[in-house]
C-alpha positions as CSV (number, residue, x, y, z in Angstrom):
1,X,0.0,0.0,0.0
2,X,3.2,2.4,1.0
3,X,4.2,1.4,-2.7
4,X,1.1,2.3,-4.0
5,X,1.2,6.3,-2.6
6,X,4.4,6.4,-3.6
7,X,3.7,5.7,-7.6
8,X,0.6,8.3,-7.1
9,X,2.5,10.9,-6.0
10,X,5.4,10.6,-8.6
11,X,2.3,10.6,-11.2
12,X,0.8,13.5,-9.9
13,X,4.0,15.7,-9.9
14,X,4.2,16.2,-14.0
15,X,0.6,17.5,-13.7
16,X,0.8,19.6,-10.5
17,X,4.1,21.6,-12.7
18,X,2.4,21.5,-15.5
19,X,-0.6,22.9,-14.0
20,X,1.6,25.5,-11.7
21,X,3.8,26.9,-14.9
22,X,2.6,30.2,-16.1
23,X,4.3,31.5,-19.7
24,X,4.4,35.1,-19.1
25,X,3.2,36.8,-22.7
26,X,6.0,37.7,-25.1
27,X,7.2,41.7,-25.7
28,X,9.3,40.7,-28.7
29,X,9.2,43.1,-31.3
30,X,10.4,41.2,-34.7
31,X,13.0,43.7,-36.4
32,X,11.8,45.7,-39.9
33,X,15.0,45.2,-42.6
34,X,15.5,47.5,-44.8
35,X,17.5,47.8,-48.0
36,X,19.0,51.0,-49.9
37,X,17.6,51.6,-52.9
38,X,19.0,53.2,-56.5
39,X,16.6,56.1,-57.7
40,X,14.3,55.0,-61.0
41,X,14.6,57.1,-64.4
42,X,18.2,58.3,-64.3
43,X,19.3,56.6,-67.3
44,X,19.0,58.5,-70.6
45,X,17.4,55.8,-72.6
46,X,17.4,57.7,-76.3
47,X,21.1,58.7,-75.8
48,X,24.0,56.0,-77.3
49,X,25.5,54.2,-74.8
50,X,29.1,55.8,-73.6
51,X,32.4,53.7,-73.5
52,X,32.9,54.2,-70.0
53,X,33.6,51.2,-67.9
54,X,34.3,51.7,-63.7
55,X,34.6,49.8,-60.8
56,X,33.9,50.5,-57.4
57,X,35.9,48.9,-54.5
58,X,35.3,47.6,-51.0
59,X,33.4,50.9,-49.1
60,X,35.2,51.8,-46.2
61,X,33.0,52.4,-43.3
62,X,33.7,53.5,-39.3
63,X,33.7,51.4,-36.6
64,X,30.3,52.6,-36.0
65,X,28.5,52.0,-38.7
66,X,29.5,48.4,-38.9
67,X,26.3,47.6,-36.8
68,X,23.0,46.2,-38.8
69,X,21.3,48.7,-36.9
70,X,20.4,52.2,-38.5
71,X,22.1,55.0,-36.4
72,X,21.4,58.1,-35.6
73,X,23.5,61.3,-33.9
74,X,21.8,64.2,-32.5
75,X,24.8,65.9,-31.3
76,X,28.4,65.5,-31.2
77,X,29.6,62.8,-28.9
78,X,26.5,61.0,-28.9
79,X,25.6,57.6,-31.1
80,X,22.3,56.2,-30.8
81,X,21.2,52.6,-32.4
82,X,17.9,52.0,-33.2
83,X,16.3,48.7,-31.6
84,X,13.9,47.4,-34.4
85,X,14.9,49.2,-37.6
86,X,18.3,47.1,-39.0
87,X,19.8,47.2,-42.8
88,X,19.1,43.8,-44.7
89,X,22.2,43.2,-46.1
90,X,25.9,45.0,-44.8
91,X,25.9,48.3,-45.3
92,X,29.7,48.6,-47.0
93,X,27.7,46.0,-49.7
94,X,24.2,47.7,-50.0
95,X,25.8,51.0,-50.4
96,X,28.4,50.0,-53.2
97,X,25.5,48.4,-54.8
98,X,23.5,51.6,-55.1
99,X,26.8,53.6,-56.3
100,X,27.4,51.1,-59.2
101,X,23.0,51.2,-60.0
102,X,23.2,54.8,-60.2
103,X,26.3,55.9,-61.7
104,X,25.7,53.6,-64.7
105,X,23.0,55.2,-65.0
106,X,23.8,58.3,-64.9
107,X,27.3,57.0,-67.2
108,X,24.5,55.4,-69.6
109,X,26.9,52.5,-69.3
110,X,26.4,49.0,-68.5
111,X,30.1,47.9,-68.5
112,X,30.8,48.3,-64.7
113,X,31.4,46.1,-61.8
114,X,30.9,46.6,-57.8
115,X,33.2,44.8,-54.8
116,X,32.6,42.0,-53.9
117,X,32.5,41.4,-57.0
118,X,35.6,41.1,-59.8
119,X,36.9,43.9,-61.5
120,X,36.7,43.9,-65.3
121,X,38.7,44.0,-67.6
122,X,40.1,46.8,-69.3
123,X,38.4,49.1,-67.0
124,X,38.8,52.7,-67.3
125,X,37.9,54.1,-63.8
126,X,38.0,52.8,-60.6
127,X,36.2,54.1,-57.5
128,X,37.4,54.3,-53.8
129,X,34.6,55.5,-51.5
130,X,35.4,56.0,-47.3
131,X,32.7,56.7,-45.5
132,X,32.6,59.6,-42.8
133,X,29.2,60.0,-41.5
134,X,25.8,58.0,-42.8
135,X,23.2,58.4,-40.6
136,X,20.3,60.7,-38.9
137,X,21.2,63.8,-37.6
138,X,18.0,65.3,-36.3
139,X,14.4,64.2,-36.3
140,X,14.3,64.7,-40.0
141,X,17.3,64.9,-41.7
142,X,20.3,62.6,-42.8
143,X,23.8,63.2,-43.5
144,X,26.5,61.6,-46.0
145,X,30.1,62.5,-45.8
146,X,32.6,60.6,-47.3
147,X,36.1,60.9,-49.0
148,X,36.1,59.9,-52.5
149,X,39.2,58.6,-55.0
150,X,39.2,58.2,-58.9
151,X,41.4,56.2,-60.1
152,X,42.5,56.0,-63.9
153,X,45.7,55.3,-66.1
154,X,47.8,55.7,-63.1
155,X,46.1,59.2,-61.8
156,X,44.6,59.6,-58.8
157,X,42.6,62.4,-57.7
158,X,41.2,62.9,-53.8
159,X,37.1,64.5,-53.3
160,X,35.6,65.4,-50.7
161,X,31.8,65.0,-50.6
162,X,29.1,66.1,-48.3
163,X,25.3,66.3,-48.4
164,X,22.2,66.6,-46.3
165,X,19.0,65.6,-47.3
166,X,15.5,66.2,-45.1
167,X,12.6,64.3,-45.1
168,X,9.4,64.3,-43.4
169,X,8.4,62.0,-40.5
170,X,5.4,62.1,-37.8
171,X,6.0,62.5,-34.4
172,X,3.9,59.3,-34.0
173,X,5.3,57.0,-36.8
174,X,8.1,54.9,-35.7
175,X,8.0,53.7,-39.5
176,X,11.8,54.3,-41.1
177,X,11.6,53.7,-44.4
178,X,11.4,57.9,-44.9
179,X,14.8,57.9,-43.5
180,X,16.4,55.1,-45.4
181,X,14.8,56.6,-48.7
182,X,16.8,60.1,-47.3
183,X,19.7,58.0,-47.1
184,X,19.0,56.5,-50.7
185,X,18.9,60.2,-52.0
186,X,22.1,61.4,-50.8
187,X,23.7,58.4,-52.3
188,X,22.0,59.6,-55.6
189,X,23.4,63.4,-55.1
190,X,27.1,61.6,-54.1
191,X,26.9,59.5,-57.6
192,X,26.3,63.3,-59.2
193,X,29.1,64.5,-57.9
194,X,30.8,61.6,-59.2
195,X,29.7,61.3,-62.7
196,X,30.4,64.9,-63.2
197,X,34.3,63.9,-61.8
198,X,34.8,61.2,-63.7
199,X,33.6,63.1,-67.5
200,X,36.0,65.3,-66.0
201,X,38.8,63.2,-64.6
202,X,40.6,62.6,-68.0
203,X,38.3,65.0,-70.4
204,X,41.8,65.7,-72.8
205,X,42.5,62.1,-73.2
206,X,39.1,59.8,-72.5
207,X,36.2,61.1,-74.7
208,X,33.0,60.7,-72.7
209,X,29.9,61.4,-74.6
């Protein structure tokens, strides 16, 4: 009979726990990724295609802005990381992807490659891009500074680059995308500047319709 409690009791103690275990209700946000994107309709489709073929190398990006996490500084001295709002791919790869989208198209060539990708051959222009800044400065606007080099034919030439775009954003909307299209936009003024280098880089020698 002493046996018999015995095997009751270690019966009952699965359902007494199970019973007695309370899963408190999750808080977990699931992250929003987000990916830079090139700007639509800079290529001049009725124009002939130029000769110009580049290459843009490995971006060079802070310590900071290694993070997956969009970034934001409101005043000197001070970083802050956003929690949920995180790039989709590395940010050295998604922004050297947009540079080689846009400045083909605004090149009207197609004969370019991007790191991590090989270069080409024969290729006329190559691209080193360091990154300075990248990120929100205030509630509505972004920042891009960075150092640029051009390199052709044994020439190198040093530029540097800076530009602020604003967008708008409510108070209420933790929604980021604004921002990241801000971000996309400066990239598009930076491959501007950068076209308008590179038709000037080697005007006397390299004809670039």
């Amino acid at each position: 009979m002493k046996t018999s409690n015995v095997s009751f009791l270690f019966l009952s103690l699965p359902l007494l726990l199970f019973v007695s275990c309370v899963i408190p209700e999750s808080n977990h946000i699931e992250p929003t990724y987000h990916l830079l994107s090139g700007l639509q309709s800079e290529r001049n489709e009725t124009s002939e295609a130029s000769h110009v073929s580049f290459y843009v190398r490995q971006v060079e990006l802070p310590t900071y802005l290694q993070e997956n996490r969009l970034v934001s500084r409101p005043k000197q001295g001070l970083i802050e990381f956003t929690e949920h709002d995180r790039w989709g791919e590395p940010l050295e790869v998604g922004i050297a992807r947009v540079l080689g989208l846009n400045l083909s198209k605004k090149l009207n060539t197609l004969t370019y490659s991007v790191f991590p990708h090989r270069q080409k051959p024969s290729c006329m222009f190559e691209l080193g891009i360091a990154v300075q800044r990248f990120e929100r400065v205030d509630s509505s606007t972004v920042l891009l500074d960075v150092l640029c080099d051009i390199h052709s034919a044994g020439e190198v030439k040093h530029f540097p680059f800076t530009v602020q775009v604003e967008f708008s954003k409510s108070e209420e909307s933790r929604n980021s995308s604004l921002e990241v299209l801000a971000l996309s936009q400066a990239l598009s003024g930076l491959c501007d500047f950068l076209a308008k280098e590179v038709r000037l880089f080697r005007a006397d020698s390299v004809p670039i319709p």
